[in-house]
C-alpha positions as YAML, in Angstrom:
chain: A
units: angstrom
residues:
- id: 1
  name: UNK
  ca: [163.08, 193.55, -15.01]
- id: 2
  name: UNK
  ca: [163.31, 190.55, -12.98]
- id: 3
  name: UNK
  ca: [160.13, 189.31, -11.26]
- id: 4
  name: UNK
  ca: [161.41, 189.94, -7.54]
- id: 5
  name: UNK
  ca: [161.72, 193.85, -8.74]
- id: 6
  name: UNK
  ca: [158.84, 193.53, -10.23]
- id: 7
  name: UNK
  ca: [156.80, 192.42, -6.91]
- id: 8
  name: UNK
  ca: [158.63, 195.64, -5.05]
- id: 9
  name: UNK
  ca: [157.51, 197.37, -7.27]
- id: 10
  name: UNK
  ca: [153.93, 196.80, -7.05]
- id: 11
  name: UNK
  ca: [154.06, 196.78, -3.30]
- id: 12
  name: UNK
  ca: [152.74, 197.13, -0.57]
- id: 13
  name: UNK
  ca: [151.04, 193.58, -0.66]
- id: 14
  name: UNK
  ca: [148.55, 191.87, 1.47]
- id: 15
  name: UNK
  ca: [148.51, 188.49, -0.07]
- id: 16
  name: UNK
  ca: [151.51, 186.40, 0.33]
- id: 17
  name: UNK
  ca: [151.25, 184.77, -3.54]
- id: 18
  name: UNK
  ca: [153.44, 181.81, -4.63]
- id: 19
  name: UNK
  ca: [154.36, 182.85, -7.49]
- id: 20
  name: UNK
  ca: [155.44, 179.77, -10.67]
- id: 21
  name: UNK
  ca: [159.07, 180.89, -9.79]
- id: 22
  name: UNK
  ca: [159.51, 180.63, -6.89]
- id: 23
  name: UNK
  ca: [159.20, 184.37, -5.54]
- id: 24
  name: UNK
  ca: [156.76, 184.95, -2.83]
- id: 25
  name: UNK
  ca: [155.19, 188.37, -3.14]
- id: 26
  name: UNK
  ca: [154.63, 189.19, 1.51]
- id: 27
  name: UNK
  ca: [156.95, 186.69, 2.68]
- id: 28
  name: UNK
  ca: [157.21, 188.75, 6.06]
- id: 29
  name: UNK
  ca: [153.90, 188.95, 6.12]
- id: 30
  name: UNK
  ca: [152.53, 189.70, 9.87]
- id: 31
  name: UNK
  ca: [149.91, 186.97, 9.67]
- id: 32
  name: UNK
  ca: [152.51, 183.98, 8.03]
- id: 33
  name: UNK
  ca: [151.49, 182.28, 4.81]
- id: 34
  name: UNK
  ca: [148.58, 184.60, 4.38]
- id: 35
  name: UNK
  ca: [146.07, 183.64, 2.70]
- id: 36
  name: UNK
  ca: [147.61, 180.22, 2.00]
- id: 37
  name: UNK
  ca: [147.17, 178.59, 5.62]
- id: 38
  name: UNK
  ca: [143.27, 179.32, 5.21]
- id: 39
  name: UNK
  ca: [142.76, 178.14, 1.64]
- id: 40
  name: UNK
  ca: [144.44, 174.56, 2.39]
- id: 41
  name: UNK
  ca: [141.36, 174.04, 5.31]
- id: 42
  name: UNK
  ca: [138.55, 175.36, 3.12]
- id: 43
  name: UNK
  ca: [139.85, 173.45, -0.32]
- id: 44
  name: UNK
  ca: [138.24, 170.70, 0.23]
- id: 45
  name: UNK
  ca: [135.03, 171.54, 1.26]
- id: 46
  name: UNK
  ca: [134.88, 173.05, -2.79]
- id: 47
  name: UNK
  ca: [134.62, 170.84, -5.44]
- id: 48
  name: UNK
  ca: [137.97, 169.93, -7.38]
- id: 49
  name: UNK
  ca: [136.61, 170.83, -10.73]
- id: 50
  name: UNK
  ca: [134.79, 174.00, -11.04]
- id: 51
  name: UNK
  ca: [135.14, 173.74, -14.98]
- id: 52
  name: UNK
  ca: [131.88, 175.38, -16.31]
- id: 53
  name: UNK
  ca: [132.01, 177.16, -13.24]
- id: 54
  name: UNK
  ca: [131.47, 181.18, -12.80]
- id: 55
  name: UNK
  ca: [133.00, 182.55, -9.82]
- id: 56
  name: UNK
  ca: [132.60, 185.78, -8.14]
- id: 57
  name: UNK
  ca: [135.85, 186.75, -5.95]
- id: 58
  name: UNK
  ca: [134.67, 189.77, -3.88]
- id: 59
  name: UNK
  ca: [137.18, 192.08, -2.47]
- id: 60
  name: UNK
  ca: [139.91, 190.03, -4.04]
- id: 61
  name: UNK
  ca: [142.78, 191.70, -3.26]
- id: 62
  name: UNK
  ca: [145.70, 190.49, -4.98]
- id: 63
  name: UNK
  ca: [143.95, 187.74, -6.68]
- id: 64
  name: UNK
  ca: [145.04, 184.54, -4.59]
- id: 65
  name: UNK
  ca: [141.72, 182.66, -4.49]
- id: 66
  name: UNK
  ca: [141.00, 184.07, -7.88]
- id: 67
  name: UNK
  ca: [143.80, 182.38, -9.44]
- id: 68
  name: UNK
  ca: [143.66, 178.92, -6.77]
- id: 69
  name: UNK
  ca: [139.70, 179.10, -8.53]
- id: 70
  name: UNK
  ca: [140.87, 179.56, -11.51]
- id: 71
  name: UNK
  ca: [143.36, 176.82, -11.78]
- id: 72
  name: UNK
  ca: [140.39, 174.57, -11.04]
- id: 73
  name: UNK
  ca: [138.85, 175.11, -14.67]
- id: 74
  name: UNK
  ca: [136.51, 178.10, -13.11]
- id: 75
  name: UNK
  ca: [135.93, 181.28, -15.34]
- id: 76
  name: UNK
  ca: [136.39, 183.96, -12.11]
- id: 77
  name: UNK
  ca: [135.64, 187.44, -11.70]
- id: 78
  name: UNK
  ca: [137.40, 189.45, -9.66]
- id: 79
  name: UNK
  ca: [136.25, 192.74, -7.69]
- id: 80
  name: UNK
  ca: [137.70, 195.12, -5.68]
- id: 81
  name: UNK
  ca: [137.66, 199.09, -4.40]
- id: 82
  name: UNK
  ca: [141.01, 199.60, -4.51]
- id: 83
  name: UNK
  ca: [143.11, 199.72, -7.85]
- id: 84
  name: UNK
  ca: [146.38, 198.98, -6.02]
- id: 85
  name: UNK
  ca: [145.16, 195.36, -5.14]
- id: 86
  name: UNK
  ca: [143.70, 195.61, -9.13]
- id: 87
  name: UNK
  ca: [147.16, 195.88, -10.61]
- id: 88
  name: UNK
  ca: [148.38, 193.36, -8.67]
- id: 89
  name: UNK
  ca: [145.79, 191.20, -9.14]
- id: 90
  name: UNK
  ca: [146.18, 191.38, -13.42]
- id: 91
  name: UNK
  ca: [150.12, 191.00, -12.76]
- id: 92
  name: UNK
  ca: [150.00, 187.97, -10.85]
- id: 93
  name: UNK
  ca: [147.00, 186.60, -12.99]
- id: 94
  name: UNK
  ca: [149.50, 187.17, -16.10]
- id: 95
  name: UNK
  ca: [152.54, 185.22, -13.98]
- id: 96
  name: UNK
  ca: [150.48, 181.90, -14.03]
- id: 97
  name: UNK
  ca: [148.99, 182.28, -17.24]
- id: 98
  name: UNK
  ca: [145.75, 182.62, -16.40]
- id: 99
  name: UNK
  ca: [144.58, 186.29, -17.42]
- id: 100
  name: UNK
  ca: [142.20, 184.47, -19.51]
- id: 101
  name: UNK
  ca: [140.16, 182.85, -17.17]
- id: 102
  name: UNK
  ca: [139.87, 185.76, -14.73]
- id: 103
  name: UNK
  ca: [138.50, 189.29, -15.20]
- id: 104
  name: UNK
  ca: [139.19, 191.80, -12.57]
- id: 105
  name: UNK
  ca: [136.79, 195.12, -12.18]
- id: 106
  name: UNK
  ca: [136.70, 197.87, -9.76]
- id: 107
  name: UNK
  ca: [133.59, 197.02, -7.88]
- id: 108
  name: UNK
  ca: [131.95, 197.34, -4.42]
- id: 109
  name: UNK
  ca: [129.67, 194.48, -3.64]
- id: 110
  name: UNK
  ca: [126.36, 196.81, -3.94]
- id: 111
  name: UNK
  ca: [127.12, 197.70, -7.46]
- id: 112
  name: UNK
  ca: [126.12, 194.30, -8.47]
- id: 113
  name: UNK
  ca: [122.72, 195.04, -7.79]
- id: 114
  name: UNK
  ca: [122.47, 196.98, -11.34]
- id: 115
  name: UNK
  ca: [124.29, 193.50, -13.05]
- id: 116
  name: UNK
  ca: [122.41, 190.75, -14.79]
- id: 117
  name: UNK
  ca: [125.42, 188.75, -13.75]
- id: 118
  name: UNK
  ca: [124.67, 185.25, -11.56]
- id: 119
  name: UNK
  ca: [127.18, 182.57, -10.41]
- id: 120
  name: UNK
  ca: [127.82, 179.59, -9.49]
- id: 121
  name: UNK
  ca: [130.14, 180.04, -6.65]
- id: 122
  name: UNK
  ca: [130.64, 182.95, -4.64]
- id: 123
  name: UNK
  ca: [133.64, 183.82, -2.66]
- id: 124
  name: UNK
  ca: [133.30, 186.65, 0.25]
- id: 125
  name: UNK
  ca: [135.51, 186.38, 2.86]
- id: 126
  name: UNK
  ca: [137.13, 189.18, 4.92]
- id: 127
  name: UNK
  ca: [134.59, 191.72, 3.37]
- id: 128
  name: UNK
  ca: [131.13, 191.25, 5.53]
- id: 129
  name: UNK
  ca: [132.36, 193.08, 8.46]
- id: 130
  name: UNK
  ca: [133.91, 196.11, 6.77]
- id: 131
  name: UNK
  ca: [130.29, 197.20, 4.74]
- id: 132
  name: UNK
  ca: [128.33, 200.15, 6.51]
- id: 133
  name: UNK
  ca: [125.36, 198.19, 4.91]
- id: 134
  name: UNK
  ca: [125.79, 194.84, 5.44]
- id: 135
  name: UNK
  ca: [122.21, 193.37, 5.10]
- id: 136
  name: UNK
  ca: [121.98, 195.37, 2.16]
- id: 137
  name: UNK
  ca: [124.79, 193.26, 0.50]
- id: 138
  name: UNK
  ca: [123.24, 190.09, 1.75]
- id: 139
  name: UNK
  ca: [120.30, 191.12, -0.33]
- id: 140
  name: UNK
  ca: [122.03, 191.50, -3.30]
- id: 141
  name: UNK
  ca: [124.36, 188.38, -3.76]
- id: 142
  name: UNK
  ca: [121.34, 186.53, -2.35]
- id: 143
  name: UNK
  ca: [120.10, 187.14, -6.35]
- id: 144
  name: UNK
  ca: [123.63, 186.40, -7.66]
- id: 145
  name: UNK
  ca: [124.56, 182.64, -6.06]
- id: 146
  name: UNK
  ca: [122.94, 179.73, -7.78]
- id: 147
  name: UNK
  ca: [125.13, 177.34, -5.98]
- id: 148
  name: UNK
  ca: [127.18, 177.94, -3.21]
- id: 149
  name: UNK
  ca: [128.78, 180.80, -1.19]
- id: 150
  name: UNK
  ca: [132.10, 180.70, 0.66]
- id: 151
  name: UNK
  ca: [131.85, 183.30, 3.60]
- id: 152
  name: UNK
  ca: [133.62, 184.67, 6.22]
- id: 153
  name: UNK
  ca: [133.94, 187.34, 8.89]
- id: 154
  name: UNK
  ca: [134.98, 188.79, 11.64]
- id: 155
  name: UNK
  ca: [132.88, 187.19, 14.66]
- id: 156
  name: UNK
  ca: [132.34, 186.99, 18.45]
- id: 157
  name: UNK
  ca: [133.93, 184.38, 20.76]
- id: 158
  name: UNK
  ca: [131.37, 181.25, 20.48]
- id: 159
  name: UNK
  ca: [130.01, 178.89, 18.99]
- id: 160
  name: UNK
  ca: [127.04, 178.43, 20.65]
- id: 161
  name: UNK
  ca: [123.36, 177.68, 18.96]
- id: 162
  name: UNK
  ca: [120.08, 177.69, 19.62]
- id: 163
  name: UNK
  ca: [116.59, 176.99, 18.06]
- id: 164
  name: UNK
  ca: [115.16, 180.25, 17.24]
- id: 165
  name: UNK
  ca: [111.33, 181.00, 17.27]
- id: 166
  name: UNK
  ca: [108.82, 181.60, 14.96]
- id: 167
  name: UNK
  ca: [107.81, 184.16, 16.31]
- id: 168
  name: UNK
  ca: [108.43, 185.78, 19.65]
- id: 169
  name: UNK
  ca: [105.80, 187.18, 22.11]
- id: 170
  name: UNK
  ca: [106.27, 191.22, 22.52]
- id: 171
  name: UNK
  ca: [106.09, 190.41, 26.58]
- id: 172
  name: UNK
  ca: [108.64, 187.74, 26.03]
- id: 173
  name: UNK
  ca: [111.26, 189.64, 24.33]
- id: 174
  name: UNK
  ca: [114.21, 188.52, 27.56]
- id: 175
  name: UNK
  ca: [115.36, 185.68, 24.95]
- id: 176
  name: UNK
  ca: [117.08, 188.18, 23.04]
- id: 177
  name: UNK
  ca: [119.12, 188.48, 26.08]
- id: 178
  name: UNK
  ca: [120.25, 184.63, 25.73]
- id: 179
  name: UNK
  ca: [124.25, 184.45, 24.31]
- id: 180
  name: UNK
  ca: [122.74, 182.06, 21.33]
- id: 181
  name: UNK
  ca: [120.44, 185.04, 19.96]
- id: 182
  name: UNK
  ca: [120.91, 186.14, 16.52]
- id: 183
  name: UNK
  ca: [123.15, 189.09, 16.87]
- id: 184
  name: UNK
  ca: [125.76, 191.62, 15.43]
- id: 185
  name: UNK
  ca: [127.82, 193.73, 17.78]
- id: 186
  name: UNK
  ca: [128.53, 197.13, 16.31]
- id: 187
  name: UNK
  ca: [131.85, 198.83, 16.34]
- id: 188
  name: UNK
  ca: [131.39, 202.26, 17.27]
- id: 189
  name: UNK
  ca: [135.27, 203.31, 16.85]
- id: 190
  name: UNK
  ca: [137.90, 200.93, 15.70]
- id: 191
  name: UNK
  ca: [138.88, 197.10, 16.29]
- id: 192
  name: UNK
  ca: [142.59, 196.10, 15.58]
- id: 193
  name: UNK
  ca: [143.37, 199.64, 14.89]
- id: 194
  name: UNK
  ca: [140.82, 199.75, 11.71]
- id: 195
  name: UNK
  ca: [137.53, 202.00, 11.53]
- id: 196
  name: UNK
  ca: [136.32, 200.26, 8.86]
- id: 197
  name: UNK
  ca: [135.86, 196.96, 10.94]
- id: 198
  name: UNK
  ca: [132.23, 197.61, 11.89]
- id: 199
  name: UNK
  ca: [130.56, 194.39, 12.95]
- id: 200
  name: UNK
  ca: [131.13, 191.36, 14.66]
- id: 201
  name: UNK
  ca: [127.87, 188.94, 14.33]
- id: 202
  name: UNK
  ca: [127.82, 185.92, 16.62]
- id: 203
  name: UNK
  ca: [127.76, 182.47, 15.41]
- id: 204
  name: UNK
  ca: [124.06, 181.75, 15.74]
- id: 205
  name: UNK
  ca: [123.64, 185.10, 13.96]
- id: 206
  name: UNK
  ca: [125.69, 184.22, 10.83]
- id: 207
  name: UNK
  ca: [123.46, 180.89, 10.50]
- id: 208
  name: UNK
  ca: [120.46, 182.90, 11.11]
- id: 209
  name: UNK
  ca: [121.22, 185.35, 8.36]
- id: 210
  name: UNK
  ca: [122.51, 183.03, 6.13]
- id: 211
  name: UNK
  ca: [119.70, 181.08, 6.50]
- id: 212
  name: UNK
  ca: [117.42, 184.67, 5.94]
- id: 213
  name: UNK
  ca: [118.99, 184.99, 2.43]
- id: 214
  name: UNK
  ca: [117.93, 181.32, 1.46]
- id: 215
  name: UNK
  ca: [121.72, 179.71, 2.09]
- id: 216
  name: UNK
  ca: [122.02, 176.12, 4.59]
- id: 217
  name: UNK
  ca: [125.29, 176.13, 6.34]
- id: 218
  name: UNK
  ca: [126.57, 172.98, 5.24]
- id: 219
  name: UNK
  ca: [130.75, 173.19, 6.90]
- id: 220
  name: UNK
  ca: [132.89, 174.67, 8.44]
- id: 221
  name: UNK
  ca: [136.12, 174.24, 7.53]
- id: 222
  name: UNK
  ca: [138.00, 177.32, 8.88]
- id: 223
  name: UNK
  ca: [137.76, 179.23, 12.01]
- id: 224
  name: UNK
  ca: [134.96, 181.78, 11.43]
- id: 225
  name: UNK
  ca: [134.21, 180.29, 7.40]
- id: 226
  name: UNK
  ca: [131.25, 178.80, 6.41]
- id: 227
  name: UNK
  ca: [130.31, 176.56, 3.58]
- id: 228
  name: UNK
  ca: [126.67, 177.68, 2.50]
- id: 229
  name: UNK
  ca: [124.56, 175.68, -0.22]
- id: 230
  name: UNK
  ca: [121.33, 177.65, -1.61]
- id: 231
  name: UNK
  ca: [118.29, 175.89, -0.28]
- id: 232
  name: UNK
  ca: [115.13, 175.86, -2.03]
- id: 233
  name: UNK
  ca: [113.22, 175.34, 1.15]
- id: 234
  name: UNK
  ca: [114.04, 178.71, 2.12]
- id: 235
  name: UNK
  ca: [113.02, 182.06, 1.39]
- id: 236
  name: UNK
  ca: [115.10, 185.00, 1.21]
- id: 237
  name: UNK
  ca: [113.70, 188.45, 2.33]
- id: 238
  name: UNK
  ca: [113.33, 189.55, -1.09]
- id: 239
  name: UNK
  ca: [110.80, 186.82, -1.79]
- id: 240
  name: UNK
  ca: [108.79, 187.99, 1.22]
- id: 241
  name: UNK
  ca: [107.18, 191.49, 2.21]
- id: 242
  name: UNK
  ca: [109.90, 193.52, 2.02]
- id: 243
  name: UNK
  ca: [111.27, 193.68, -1.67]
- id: 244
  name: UNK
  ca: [109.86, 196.92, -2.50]
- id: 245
  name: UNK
  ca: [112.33, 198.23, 0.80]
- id: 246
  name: UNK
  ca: [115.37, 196.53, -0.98]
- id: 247
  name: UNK
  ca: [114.36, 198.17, -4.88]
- id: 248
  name: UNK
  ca: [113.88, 201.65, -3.29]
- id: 249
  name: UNK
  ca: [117.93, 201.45, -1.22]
- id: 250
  name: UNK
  ca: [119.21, 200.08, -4.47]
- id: 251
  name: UNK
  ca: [118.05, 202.65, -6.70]
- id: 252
  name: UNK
  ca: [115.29, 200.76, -8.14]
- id: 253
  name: UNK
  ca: [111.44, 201.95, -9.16]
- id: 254
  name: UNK
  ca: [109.73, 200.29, -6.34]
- id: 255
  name: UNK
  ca: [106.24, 202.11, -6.08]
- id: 256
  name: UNK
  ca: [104.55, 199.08, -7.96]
- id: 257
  name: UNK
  ca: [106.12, 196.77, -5.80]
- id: 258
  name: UNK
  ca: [105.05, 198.50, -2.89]
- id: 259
  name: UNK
  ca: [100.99, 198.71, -4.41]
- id: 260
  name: UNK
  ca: [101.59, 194.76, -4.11]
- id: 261
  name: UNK
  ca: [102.42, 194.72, -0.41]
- id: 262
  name: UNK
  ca: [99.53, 197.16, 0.62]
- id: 263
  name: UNK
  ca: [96.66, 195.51, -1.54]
- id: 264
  name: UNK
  ca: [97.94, 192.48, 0.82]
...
């Protein structure tokens, strides 16, 4: 079977792969050279060789930046929900010869939270804004980066910023009505025709959260992506109060943890 009958055959596809060739798998695609336009802003802002490198591709579709990561020396893992994208993943993987240097599971993000698995790099773009439980999420790759995390969603019109408070007065609470406040609009019905597109944070609120998980926003190199570096300065929300809140929604024996909090 020739590769073009190949690709219909695995169809529909969402990424537009290039593959060695010369076939593109979407080349009608209703966004253009999807995801290729975005990956040749954000490339550089990644270093060249990731050899020694673990990835962590989440929601990975067909495998594009899997394989772009992978062709950079990095040993990648690939998850996703939906088999479909699986298969098409482990084809394409196989095209360029690099089925060895990338693993593909059927995953959602919150079933890394029973993995001993950490990483140096981890990719999650165009999944934030489709999770019910977004913070939850956070939580969890929070313990999986030791590096870096590529991430991007679905956001507000802005950019604007703003210093945010260490703590704010319970009479003073009308600067959470300022456009720079920390926040996430939620989607009640559909956006763009999809109900699983449930929220739209602002740009103050994706720093503030990334910052809330113990990440520093170091770029941006694409509309809506940010480049964030784990900071040791920071704390994440599992190193504070709250920890025994995250064990109990993941499952987790969290009574002892909890003893902790109240004895303080």
């Amino acid at each position: 079977m020739s590769t073009e009958a190949e690709v219909k055959e695995l169809a529909p596809w969402f990424h537009n792969i290039h593959l060695p060739d010369g076939t593109h798998t979407a080349p009608d695609h209703f966004l253009g050279d999807f995801p290729a336009f975005k990956w040749k802003n954000i490339k550089t802002s990644i270093p060249e060789d990731l050899t020694g490198w673990k990835v962590l591709d989440i929601g990975c579709n067909a495998g594009f930046y899997s394989i772009e990561l992978a062709k950079r020396g990095a040993d990648v893992l690939g998850i996703d929900l939906d088999e479909h994208y699986l298969k098409q993943a482990r084809w394409t993987a196989a095209q360029f010869g690099l089925d060895d240097k990338i693993q593909f599971r059927q995953m959602q993000v919150y079933d890394l939270a029973h993995t001993e698995e950490q990483f140096d790099l981890v990719w999650f773009m165009g999944v934030f804004y489709h999770l019910r439980y977004p913070m939850l999420a956070m939580d969890i790759l929070t313990q999986k980066v030791k590096k870096m995390m590529v991430f991007q969603t679905l956001s507000l019109p802005g950019k604007e910023e703003m210093e945010i408070p260490e703590d704010v007065e319970f009479h003073r609470r009308e600067i959470m009505k300022n456009d720079s406040w920390p926040k996430m609009a939620f989607i009640e019905n559909k956006l763009a025709g999809d109900p699983t597109n449930w929220w739209a944070p602002n740009h103050q609120g994706i720093i503030s959260l990334l910052r809330s998980c113990g990440f520093k926003v170091t770029a941006m190199p694409e509309d809506e992506t940010y480049i964030a570096e784990k900071d040791k300065t920071l704390y994440s929300s599992l190193d504070t109060w709250n920890y025994s809140e995250y064990l109990s929604a993941v499952g987790k024996d969290w009574k002892e943890e909890a003893k902790k909090k109240t004895k303080k």
